[in-house]
KEMI-13545 format. One record per residue (C-alpha): residue number from 1; residue in one letter; z, y, x. Coordinates in Angstrom, 1 decimal, padded with zeros to 4 digits, m for minus. Example, Ala and Ser with C-alpha at 12.3 -4.5 7.8 and 13.67 -1.06 7.14 Angstrom:
// KEMI-13545
+-----+------+--------+--------+--------+
: pos : code :     c3 :     c2 :     c1 :
+-----+------+--------+--------+--------+
:   1 :    A :  007.8 : m004.5 :  012.3 :
:   2 :    S :  007.1 : m001.1 :  013.7 :
+-----+------+--------+--------+--------+
//
This chain:
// KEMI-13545
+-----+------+--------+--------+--------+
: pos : code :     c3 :     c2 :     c1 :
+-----+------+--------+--------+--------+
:   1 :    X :  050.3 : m021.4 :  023.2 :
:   2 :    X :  048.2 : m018.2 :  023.8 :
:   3 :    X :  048.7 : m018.0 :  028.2 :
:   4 :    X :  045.4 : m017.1 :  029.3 :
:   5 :    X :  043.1 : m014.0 :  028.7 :
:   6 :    X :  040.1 : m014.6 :  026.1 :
:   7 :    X :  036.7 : m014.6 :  028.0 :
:   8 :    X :  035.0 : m011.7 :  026.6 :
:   9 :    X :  030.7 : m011.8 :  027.1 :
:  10 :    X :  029.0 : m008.8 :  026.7 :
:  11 :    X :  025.9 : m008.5 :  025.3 :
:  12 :    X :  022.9 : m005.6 :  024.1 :
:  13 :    X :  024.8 : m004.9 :  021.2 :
:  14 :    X :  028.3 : m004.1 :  023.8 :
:  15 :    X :  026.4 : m002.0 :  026.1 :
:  16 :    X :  023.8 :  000.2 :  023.8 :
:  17 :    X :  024.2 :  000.2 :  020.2 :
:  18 :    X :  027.7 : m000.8 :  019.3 :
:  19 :    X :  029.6 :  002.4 :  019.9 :
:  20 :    X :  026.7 :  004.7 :  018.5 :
:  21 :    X :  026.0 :  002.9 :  015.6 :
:  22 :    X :  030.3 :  003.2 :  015.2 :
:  23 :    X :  030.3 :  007.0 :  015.7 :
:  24 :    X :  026.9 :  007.7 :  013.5 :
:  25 :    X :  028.5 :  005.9 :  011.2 :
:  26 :    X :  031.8 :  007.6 :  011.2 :
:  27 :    X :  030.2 :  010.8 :  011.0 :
:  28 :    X :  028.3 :  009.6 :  008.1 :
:  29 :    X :  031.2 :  009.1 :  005.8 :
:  30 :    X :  033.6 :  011.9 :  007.1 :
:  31 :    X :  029.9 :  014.1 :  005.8 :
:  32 :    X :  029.8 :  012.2 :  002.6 :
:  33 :    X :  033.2 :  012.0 :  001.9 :
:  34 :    X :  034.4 :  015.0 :  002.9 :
:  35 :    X :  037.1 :  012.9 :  005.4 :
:  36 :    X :  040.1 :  015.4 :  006.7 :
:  37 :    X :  040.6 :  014.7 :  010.4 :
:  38 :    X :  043.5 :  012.4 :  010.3 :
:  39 :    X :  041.1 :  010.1 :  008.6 :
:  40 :    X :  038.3 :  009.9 :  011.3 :
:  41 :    X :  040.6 :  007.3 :  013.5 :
:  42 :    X :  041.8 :  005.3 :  010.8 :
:  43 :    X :  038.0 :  005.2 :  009.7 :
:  44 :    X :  036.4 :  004.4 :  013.1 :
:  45 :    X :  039.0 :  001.5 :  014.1 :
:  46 :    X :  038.1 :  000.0 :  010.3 :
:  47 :    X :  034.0 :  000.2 :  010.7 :
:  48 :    X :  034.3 : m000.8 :  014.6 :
:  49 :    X :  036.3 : m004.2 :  013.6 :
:  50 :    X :  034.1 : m004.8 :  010.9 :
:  51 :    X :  031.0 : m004.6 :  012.7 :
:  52 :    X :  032.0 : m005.9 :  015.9 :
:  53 :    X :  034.5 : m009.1 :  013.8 :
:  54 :    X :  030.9 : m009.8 :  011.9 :
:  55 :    X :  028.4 : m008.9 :  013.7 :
:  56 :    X :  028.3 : m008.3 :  017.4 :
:  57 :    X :  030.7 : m011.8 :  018.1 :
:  58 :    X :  030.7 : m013.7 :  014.9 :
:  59 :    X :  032.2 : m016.7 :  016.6 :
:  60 :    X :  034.8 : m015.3 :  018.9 :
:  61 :    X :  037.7 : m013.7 :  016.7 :
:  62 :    X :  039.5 : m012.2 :  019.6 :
:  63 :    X :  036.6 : m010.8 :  021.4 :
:  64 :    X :  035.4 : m009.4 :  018.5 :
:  65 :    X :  039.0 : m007.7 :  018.0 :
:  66 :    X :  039.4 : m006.3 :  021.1 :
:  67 :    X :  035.7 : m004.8 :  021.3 :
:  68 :    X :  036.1 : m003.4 :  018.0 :
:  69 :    X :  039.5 : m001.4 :  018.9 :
:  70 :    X :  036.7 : m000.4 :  022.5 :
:  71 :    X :  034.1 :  001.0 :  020.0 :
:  72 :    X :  036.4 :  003.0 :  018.0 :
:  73 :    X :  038.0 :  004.1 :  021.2 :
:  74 :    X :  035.1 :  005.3 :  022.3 :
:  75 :    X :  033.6 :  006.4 :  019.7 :
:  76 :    X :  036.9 :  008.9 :  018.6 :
:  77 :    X :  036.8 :  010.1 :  022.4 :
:  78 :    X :  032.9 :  010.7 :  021.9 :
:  79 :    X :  034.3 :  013.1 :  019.1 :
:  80 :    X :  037.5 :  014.4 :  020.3 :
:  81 :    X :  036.1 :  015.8 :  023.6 :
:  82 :    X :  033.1 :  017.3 :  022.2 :
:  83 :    X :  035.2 :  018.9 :  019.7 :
:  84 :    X :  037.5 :  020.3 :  022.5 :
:  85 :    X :  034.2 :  021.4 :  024.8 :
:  86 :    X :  033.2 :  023.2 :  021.9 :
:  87 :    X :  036.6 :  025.1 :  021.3 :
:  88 :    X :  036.8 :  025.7 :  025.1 :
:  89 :    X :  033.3 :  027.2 :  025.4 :
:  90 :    X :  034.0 :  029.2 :  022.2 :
:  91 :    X :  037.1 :  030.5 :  024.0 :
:  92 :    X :  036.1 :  031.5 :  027.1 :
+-----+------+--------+--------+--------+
//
């Protein structure tokens, strides 16, 4: 039975490259497939499970689940809230 809380290590990849490489990417393929918005989530939670599932923590499944729904996270806030700035600064 699943009682306790997995232990979760961070690493280099956590702290400095796994949600950049996640929004680069995104931004990538919503420029080279010409993604509507109400694609960009779907897209970012799908590359951040994949790379964080394979790459960043290869032998912890649900470390590697939860961190990759924390890079999309934060990579879609990264992009929502510049997006917004933008608008506001446009606006005012």
């Amino acid at each position: 039975m699943l009682t306790e809380f997995p232990v979760i290590h961070t690493n280099v990849w956590d702290a400095i490259w796994g949600v950049p490489v996640v929004l680069v990417v995104v931004l990538f393929i919503k420029w080279l497939f010409k993604l509507s918005p109400a694609w960009l989530s779907t897209v970012a939670t799908v590359v951040a499970l994949a790379m964080s599932i394979f790459i960043s923590h290869p032998k912890n499944l649900s470390a590697g689940i939860f961190m990759g729904f924390f890079y999309s996270g934060a990579a879609m806030g990264i992009i929502y809230s510049t997006k917004q700035s933008f608008h506001a600064y446009r606006k005012r």
